[in-house]
FILO-62743 format. One record per atom (N, C-alpha, C): atom name; x, y, z; residue number from 1. Coordinates in steps of 0.02 Angstrom, whole numbers. Each point is the difference from the previous one (the first is absolute). Example, Ala and Ser with C-alpha at 12.3 -4.5 7.8 and 13.67 -1.06 7.14 Angstrom:
<pts>
["N", [660, -284, 390], 1]
["CA", [-45, 59, 0], 1]
["C", [45, 60, 0], 1]
["N", [-18, 53, -36], 2]
["CA", [42, 59, 3], 2]
["C", [-39, 55, 37], 2]
</pts>
This chain:
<pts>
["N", [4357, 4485, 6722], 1]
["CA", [-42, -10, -58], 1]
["C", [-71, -14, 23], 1]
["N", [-64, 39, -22], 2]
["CA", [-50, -22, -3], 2]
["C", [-31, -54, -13], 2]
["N", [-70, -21, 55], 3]
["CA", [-16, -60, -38], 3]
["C", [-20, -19, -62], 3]
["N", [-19, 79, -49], 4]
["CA", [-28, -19, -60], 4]
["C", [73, 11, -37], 4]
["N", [49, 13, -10], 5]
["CA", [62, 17, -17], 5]
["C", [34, -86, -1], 5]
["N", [-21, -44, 82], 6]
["CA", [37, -68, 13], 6]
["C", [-36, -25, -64], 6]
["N", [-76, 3, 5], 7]
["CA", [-44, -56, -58], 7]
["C", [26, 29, -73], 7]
["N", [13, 76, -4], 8]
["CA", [13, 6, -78], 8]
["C", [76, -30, -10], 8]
["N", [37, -23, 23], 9]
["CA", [79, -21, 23], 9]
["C", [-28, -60, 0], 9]
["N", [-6, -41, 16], 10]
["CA", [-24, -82, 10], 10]
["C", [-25, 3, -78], 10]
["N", [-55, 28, -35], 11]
["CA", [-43, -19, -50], 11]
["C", [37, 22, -48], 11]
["N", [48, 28, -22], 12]
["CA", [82, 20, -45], 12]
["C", [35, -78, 1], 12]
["N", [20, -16, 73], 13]
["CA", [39, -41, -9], 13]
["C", [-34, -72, -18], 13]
["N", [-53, -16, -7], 14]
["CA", [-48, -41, -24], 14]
["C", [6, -10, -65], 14]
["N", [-12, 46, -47], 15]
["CA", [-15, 4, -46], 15]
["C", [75, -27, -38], 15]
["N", [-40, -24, -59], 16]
["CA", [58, -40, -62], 16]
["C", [55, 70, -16], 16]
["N", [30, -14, 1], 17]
["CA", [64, 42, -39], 17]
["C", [16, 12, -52], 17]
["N", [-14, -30, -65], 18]
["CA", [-11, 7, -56], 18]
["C", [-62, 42, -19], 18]
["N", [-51, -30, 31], 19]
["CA", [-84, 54, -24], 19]
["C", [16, 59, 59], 19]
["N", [34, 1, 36], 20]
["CA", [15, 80, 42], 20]
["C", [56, 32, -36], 20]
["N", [50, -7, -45], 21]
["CA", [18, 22, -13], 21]
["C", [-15, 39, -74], 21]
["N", [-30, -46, -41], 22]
["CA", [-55, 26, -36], 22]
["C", [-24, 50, 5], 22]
["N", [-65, -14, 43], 23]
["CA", [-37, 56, 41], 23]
["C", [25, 56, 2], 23]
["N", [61, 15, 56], 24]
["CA", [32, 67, -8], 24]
["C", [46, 26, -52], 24]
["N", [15, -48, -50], 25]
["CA", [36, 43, -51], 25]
["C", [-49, 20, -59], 25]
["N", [-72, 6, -7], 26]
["CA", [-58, -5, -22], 26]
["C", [-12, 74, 18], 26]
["N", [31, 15, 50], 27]
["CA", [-39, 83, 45], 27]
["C", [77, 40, -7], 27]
["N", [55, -21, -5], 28]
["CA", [35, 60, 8], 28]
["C", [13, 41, -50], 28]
["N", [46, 60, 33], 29]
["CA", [-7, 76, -20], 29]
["C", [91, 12, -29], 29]
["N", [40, -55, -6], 30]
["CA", [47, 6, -35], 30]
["C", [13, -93, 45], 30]
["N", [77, -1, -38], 31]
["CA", [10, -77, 15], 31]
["C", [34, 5, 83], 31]
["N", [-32, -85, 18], 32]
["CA", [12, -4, 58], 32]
["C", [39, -34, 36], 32]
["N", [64, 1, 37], 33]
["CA", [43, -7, 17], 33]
["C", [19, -87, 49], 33]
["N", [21, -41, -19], 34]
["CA", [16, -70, 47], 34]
["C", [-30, 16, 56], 34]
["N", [33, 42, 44], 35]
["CA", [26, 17, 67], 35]
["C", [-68, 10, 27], 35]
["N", [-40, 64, -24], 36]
["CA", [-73, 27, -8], 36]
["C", [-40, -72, -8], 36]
["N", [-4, -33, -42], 37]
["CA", [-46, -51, -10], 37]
["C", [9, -49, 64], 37]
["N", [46, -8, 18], 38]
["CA", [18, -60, 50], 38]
["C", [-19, 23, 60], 38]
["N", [-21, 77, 23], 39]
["CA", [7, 26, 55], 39]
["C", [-82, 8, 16], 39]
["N", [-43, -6, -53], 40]
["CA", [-43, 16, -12], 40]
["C", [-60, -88, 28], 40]
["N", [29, -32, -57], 41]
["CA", [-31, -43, 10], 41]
["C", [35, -55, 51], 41]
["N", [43, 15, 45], 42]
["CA", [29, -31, 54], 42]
["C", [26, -73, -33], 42]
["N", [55, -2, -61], 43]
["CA", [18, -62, -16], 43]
["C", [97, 28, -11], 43]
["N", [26, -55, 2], 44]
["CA", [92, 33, -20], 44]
["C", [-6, 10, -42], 44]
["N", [70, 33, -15], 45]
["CA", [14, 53, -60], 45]
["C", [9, -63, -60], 45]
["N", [12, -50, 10], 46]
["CA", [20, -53, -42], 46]
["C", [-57, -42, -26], 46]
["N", [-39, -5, 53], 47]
["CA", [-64, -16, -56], 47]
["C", [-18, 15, -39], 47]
["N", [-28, 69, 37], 48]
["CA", [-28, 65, -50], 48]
["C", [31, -11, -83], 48]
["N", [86, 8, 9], 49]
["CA", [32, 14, -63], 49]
["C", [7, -46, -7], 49]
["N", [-19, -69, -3], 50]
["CA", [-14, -68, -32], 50]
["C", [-61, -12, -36], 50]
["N", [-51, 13, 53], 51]
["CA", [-90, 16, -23], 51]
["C", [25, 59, -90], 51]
["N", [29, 48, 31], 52]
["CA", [-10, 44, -53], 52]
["C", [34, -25, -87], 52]
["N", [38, -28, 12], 53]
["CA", [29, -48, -44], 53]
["C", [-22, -35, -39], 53]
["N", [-24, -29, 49], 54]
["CA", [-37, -80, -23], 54]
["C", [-85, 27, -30], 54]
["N", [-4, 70, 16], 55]
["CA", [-80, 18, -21], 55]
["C", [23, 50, -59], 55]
["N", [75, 8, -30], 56]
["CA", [8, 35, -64], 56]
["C", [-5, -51, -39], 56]
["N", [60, -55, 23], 57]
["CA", [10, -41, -63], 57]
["C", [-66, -42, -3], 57]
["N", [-78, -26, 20], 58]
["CA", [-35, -18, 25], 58]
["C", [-35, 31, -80], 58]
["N", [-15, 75, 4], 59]
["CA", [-31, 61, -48], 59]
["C", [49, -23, -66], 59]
["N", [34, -18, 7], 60]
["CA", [38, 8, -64], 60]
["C", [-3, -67, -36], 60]
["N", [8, -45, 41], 61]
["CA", [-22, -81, -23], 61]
["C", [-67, -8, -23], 61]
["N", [-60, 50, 19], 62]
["CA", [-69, -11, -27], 62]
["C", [9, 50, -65], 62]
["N", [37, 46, 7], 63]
["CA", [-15, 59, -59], 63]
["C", [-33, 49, 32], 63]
["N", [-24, 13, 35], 64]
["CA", [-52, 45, 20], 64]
["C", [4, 69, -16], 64]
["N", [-47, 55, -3], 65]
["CA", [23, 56, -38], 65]
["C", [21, 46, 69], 65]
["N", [10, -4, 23], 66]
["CA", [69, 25, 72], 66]
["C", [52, -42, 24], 66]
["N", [43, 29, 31], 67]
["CA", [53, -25, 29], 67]
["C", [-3, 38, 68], 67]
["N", [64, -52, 27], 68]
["CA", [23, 50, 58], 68]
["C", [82, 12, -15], 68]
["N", [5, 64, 14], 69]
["CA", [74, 14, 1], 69]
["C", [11, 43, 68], 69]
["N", [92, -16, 2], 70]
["CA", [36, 30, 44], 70]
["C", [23, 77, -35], 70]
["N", [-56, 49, 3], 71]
["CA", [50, 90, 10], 71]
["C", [-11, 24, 27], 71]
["N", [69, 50, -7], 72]
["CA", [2, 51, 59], 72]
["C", [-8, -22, 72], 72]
["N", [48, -67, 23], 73]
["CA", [9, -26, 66], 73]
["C", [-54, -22, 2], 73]
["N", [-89, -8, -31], 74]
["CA", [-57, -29, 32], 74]
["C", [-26, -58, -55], 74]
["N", [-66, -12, 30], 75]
["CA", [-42, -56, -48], 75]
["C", [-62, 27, -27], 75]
["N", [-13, 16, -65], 76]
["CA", [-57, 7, -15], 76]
["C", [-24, -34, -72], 76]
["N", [-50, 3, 2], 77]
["CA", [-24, -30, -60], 77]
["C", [-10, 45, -83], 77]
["N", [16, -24, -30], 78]
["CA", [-10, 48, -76], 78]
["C", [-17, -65, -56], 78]
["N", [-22, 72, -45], 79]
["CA", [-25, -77, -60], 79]
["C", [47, -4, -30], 79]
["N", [2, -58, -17], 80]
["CA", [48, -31, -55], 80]
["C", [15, 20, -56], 80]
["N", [68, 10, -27], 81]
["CA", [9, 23, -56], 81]
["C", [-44, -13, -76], 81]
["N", [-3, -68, 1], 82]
["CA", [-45, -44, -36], 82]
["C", [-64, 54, -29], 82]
["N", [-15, 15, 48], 83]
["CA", [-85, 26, -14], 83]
["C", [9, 74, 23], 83]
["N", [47, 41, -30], 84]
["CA", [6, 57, -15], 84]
["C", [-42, 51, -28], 84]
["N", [-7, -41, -62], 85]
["CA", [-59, 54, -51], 85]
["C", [-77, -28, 30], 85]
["N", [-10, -28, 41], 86]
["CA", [-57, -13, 11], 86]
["C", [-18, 58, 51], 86]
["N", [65, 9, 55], 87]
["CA", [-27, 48, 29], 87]
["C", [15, 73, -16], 87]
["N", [45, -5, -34], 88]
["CA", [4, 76, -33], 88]
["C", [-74, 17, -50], 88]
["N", [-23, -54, -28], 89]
["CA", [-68, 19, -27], 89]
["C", [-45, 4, 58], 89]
["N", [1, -6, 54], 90]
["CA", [-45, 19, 52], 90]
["C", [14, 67, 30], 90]
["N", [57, 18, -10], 91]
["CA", [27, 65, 52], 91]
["C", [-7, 47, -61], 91]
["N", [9, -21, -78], 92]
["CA", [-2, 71, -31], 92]
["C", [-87, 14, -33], 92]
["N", [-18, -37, 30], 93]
["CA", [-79, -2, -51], 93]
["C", [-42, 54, 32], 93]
["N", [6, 38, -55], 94]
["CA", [-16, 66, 27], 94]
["C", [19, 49, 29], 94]
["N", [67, -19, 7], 95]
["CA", [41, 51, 49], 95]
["C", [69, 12, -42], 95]
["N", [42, 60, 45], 96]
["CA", [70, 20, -40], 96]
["C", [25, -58, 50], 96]
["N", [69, -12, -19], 97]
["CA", [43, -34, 53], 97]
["C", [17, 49, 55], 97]
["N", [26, -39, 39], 98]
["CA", [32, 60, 60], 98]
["C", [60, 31, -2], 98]
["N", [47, -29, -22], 99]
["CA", [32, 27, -35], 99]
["C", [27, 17, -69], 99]
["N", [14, 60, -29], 100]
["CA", [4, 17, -59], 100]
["C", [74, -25, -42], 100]
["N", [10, 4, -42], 101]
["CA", [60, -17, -20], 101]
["C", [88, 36, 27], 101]
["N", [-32, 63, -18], 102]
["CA", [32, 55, 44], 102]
["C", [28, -25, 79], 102]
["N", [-58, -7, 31], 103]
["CA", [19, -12, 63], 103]
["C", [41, -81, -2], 103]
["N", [-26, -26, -24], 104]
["CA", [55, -81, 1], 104]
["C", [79, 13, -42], 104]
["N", [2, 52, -18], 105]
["CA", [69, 7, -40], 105]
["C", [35, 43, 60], 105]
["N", [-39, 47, 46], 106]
["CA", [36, 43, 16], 106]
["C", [30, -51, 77], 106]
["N", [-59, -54, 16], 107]
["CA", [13, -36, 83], 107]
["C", [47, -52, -40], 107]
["N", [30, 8, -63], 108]
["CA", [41, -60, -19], 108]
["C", [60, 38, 20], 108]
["N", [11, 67, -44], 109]
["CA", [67, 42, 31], 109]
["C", [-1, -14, 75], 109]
["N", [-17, 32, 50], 110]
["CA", [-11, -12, 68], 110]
["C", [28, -45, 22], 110]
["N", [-23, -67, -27], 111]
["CA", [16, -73, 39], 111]
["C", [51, -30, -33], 111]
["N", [38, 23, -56], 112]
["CA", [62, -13, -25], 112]
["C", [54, 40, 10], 112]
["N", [-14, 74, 16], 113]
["CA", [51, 36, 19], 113]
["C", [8, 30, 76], 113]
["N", [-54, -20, 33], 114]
["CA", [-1, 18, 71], 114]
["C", [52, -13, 57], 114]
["N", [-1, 49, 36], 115]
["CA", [-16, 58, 5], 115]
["C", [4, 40, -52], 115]
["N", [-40, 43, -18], 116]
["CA", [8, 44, -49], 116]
["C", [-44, 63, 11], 116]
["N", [23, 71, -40], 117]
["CA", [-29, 62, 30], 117]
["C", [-53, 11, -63], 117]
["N", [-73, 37, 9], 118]
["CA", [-33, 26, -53], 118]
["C", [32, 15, -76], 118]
["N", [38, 40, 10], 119]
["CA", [54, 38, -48], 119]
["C", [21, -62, -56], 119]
["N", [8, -68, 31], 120]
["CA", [39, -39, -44], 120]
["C", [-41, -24, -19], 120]
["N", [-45, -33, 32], 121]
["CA", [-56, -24, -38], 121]
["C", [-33, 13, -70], 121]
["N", [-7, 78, 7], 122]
["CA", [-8, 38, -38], 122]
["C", [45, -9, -57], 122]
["N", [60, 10, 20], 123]
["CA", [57, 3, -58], 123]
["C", [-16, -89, -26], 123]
["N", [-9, -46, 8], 124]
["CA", [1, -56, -11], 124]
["C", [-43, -3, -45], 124]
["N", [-66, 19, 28], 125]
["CA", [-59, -9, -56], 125]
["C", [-27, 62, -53], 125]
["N", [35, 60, 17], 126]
["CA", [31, 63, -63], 126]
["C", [-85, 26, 19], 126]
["N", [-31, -1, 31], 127]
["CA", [-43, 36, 28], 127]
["C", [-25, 21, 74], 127]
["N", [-18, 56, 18], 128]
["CA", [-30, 17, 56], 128]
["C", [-46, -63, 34], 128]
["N", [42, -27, 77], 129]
["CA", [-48, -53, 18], 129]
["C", [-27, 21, 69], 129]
["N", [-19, 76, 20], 130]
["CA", [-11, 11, 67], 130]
["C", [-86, -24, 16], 130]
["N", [-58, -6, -72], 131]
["CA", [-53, -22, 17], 131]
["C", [-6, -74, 23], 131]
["N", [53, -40, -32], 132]
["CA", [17, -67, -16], 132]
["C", [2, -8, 56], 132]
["N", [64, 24, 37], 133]
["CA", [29, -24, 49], 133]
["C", [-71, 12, 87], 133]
["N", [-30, 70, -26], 134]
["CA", [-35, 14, 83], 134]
["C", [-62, -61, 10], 134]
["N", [-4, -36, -74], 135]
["CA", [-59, -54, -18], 135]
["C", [27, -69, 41], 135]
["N", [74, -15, -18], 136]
["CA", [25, -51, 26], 136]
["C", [4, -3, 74], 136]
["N", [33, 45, 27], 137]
["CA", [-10, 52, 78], 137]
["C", [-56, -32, 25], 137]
["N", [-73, 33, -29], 138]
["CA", [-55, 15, 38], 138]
["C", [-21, -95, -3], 138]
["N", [20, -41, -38], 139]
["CA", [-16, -85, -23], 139]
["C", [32, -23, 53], 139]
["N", [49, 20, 41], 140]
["CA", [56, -24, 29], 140]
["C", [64, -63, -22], 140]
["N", [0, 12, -51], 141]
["CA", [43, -32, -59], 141]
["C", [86, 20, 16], 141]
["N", [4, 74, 14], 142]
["CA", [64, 30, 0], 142]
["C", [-27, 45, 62], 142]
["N", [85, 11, 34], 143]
["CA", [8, 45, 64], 143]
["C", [59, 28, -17], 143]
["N", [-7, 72, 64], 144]
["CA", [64, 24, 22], 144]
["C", [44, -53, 2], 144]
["N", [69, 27, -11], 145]
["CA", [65, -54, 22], 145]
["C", [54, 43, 17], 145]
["N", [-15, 57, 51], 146]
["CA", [59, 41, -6], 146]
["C", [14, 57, -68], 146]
["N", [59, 40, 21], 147]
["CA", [16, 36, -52], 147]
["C", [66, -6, -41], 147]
["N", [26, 15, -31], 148]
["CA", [53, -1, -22], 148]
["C", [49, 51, 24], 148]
["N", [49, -15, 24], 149]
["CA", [59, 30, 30], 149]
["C", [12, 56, -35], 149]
["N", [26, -11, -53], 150]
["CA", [44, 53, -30], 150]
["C", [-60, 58, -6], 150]
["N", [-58, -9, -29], 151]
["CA", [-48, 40, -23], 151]
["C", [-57, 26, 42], 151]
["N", [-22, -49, 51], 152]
["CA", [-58, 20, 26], 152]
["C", [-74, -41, -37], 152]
["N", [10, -26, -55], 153]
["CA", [-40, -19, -21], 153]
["C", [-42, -57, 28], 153]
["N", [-65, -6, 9], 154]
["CA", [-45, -61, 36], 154]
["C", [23, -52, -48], 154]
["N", [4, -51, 38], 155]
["CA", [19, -91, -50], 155]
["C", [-70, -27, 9], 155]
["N", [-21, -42, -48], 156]
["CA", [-63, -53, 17], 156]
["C", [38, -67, -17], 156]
["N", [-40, -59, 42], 157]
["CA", [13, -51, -29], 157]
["C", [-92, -43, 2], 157]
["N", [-2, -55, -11], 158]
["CA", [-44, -26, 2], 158]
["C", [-5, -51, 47], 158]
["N", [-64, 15, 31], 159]
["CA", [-20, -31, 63], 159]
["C", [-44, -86, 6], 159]
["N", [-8, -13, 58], 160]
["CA", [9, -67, 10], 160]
["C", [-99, -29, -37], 160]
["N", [-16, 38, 8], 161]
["CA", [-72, 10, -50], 161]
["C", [16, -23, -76], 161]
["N", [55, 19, -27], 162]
["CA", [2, -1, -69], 162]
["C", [31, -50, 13], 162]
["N", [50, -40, 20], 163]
["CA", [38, -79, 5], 163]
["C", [-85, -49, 3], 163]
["N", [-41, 31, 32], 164]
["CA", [-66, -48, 25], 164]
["C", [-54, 6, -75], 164]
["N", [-5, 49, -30], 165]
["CA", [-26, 26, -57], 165]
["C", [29, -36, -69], 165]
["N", [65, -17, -8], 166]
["CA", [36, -27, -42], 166]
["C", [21, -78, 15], 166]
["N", [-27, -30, 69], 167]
["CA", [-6, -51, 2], 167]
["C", [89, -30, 9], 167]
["N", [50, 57, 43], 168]
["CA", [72, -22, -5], 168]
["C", [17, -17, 74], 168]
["N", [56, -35, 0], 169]
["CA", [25, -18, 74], 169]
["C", [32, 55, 23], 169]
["N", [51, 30, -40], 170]
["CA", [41, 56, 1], 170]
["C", [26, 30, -60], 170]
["N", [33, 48, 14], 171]
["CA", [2, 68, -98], 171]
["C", [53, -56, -30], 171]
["N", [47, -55, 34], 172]
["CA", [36, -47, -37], 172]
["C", [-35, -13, -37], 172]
["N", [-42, -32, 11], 173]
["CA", [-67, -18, -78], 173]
["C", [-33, 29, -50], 173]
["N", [33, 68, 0], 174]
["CA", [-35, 27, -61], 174]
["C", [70, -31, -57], 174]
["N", [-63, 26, -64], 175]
["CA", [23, -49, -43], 175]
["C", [88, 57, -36], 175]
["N", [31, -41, -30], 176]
["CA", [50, 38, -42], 176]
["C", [-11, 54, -46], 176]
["N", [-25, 65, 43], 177]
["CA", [9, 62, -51], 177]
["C", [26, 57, -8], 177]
["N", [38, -2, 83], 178]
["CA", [40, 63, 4], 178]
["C", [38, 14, -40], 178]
["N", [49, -46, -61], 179]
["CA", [64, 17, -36], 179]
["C", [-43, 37, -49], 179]
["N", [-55, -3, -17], 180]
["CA", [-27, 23, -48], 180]
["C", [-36, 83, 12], 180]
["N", [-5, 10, 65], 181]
["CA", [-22, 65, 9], 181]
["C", [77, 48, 11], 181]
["N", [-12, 70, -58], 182]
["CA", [56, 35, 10], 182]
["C", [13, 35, 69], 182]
["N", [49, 26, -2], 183]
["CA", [45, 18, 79], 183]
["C", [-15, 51, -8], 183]
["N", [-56, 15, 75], 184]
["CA", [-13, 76, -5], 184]
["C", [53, 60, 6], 184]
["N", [53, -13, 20], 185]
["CA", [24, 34, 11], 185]
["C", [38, 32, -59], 185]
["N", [21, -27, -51], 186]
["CA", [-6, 14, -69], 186]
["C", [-39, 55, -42], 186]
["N", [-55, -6, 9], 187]
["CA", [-55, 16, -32], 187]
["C", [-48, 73, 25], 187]
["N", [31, -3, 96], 188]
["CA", [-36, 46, 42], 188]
["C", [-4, 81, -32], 188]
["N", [-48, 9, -20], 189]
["CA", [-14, 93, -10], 189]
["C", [40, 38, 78], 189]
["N", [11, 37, 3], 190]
["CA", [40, 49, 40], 190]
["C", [-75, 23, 32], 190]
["N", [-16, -11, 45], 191]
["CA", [-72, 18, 48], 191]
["C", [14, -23, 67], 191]
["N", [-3, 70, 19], 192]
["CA", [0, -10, 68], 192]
["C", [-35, -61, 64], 192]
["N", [33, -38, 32], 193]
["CA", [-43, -23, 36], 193]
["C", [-9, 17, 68], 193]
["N", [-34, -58, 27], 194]
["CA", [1, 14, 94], 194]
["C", [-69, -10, 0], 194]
["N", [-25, 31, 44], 195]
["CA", [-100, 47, 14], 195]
["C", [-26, -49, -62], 195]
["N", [-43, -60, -2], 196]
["CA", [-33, 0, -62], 196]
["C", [-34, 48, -27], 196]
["N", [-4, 17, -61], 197]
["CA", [-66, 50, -24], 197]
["C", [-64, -9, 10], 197]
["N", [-22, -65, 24], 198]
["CA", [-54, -14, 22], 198]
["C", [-33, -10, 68], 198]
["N", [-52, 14, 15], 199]
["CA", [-55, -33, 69], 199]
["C", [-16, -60, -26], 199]
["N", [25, -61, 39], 200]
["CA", [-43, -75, -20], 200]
["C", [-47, 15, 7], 200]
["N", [-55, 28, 28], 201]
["CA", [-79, 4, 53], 201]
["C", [-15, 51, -53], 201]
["N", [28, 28, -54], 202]
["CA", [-38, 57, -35], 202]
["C", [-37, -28, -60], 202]
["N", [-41, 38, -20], 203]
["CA", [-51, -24, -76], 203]
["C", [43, 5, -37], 203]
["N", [-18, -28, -58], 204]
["CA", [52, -9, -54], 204]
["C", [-30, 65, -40], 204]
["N", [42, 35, -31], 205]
["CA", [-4, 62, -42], 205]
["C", [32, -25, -72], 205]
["N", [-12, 39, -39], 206]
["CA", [10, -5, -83], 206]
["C", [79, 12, 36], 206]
["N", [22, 60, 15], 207]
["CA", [57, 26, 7], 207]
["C", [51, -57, 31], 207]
["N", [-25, -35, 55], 208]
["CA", [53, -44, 25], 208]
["C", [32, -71, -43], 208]
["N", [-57, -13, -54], 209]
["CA", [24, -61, -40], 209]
["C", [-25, 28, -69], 209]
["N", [20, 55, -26], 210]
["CA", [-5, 13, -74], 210]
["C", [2, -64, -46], 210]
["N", [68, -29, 9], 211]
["CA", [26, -42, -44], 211]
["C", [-51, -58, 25], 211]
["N", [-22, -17, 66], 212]
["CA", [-26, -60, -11], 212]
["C", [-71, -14, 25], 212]
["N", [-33, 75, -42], 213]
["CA", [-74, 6, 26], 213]
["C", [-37, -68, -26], 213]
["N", [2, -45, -31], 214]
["CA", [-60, -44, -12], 214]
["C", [32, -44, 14], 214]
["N", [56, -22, 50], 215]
["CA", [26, -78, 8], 215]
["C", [-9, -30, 45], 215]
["N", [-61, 28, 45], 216]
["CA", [-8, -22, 63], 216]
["C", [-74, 40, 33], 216]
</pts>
């Protein structure tokens, strides 16, 4: 180790643990992991996830309009339910949302029936969802998951972005709605699958989302 590497290593382990852990969950790029934090700022894994604890319930005893939560295996900070419409009046003022209705109905099929192939999706929500779906794709919301045996057909499920996006530990936590979405397999139009009909990486055309040209 370098000497400026020893002093940046010495001046880590100096520093308070609570305002360093702060600090770096202030800058990250999805949530950040015990193991990662402890390795980082040269303290045990047990502090760390004591510090981190003691600095949620800490946010929550003042009210403050963030928290810290545990998803998707890491720690990051989000605002509080509490003050919802405060920031949704900041994110829509002037702007569409980011996602359309369309698209939150279609990543609901997805993450309740997943694995699942284009085709059903489709059959689920009784319209063409190939624009829907290359939108969710290109967000990184939903991925490949394999194909389906019998058919050939590509499966998506939803990726560890959307557990971090929805603020969940794991898909156990979504709320009770699967009994309520019908069984695609019921319902499926006779259409070939396999090959999606689509390029994720392609422009969106009238032709590829007829049915759901203005929902996104």
């Amino acid at each position: 180790m370098s000497t400026d590497e020893d002093g940046r290593a010495a001046g880590v382990a100096g520093l308070g643990l609570r305002p360093a852990l702060e600090a770096v969950l202030m800058v990250v790029d999805e949530p950040a992991t015990e193991e990662h934090l402890a390795r980082i700022l040269q303290r045990p894994r047990g502090a760390v996830a004591d510090a981190l604890r003691e600095l949620a319930d800490e946010y929550t005893l003042q009210r403050r309009g963030f928290d810290l939560r545990l998803v998707a295996g890491g720690w990051r900070f989000y605002t509080r339910p509490a003050y919802a419409d405060a920031v949704e009046a900041y994110v829509l003022d002037g702007r569409h949302a980011r996602l359309t209705q369309a698209a939150l109905e279609t990543l609901a099929v997805v993450a309740y029936r997943q694995p699942v192939s284009r085709s059903r999706v489709s059959a689920v929500r009784g319209v063409n969802c190939d624009g829907v779906m290359r939108t969710l794709l290109q967000r990184g919301l939903v991925e490949e998951a394999g194909a389906e045996p019998e058919t050939g057909a590509i499966l998506y499920r939803t990726t560890n972005y959307f557990l971090e996006r929805m603020g969940l530990r794991g898909l156990d936590e979504l709320p009770e709605l699967a009994p309520f979405l019908p069984e695609a397999d019921a319902i499926e139009a006779e259409t070939p699958e396999g090959v999606p009909s689509f390029d994720p990486d392609a422009p969106d055309t009238p032709e590829t989302h007829a049915d759901d040209k203005t929902e996104f």
